[in-house]
C-alpha positions in Angstrom: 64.3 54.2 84.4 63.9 55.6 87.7 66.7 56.5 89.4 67.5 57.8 92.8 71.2 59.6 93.4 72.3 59.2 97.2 75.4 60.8 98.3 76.9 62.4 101.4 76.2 66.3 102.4 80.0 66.9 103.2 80.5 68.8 99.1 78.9 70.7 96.6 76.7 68.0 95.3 74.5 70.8 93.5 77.0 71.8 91.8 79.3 68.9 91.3 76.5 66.0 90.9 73.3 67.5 90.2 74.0 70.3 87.5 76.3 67.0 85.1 73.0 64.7 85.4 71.1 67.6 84.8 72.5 69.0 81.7 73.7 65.6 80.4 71.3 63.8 77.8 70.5 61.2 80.3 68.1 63.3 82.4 65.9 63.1 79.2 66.2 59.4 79.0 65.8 59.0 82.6 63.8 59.6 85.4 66.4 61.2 87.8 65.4 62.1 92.0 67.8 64.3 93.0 66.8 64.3 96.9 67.6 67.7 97.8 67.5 69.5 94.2 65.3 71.9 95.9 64.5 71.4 99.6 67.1 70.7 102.4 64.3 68.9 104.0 64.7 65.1 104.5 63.2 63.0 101.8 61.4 60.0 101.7 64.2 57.8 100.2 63.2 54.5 102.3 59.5 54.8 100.4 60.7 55.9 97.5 63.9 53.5 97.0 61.2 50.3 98.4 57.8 51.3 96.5 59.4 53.2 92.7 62.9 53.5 92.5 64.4 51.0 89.8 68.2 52.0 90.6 70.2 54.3 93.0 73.6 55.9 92.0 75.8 56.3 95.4 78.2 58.9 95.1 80.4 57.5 97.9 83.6 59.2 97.6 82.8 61.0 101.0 81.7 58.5 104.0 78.0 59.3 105.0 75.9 57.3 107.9 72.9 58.3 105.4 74.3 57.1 102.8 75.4 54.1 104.3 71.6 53.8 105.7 69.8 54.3 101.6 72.4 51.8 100.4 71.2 49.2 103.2 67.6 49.7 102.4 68.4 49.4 98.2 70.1 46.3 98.9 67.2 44.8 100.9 64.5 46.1 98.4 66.9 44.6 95.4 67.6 47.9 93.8 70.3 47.2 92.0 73.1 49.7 92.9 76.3 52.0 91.3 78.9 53.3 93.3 80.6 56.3 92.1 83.7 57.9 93.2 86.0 60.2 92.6 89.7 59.2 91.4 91.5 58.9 94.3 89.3 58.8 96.6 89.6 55.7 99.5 86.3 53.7 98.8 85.0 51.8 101.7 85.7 48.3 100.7 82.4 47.0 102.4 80.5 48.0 99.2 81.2 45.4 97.3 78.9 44.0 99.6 75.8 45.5 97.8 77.4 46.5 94.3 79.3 44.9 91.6 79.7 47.6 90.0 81.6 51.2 90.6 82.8 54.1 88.1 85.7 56.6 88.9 85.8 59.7 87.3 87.5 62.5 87.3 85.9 65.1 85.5 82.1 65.5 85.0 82.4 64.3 81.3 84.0 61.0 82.8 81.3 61.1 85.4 78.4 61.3 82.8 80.1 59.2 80.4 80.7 56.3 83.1 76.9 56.6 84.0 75.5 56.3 80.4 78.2 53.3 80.3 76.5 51.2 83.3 73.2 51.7 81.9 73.8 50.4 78.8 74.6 47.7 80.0 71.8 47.4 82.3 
């Protein structure tokens, strides 16, 4: 599956986001975009998320207007969406507009294991 991970700029989404998916056994099993994994240039998510992408994983536990912006265009393309936060973290409630379904975790292995739980069932 093709999946595109949006999230806000405002932590250490490297480190706290990108280095779980990468070393979990999902990134094997999946096709994971990990928009700025090398470049801190803008990427083409509106392309990407209308023409290839086949799910996007919002971290939303930080507000983001460009976040807010890849979950509109996912929602009109009908790429099914999943919210993840972190516990404790005050969700916007607005998103259960576009997604039925949401993961908190607290630790990367909760993270991971949250993911892999959602796509099962996808």
């Amino acid at each position: 599956m093709k999946i595109y991970v949006a999230h806000s700029r405002s932590f250490d989404f490297k480190k706290e986001l990108y280095e779980p998916i990468r070393q979990s056994s999902l990134n094997g099993e999946h096709t994971f975009v990990l928009p700025h994994e090398t470049s801190d240039e803008p990427f083409n998510s509106k392309d990407y998320l209308k023409n290839e992408a086949e799910l996007l994983i919002a971290e939303v536990s930080e507000p983001a207007t460009g976040l807010g912006i890849e979950l509109g265009w996912a929602d009109t393309y009908g790429v099914p969406i999943v919210c993840i936060f972190k516990k404790g973290s005050k969700v916007s409630g607005s998103l259960k507009v576009v997604s039925k379904n949401f993961v908190e975790y607290s630790n990367n292995k909760e993270l991971i294991f949250g993911i892999e739980q959602i796509l099962n069932q996808m």
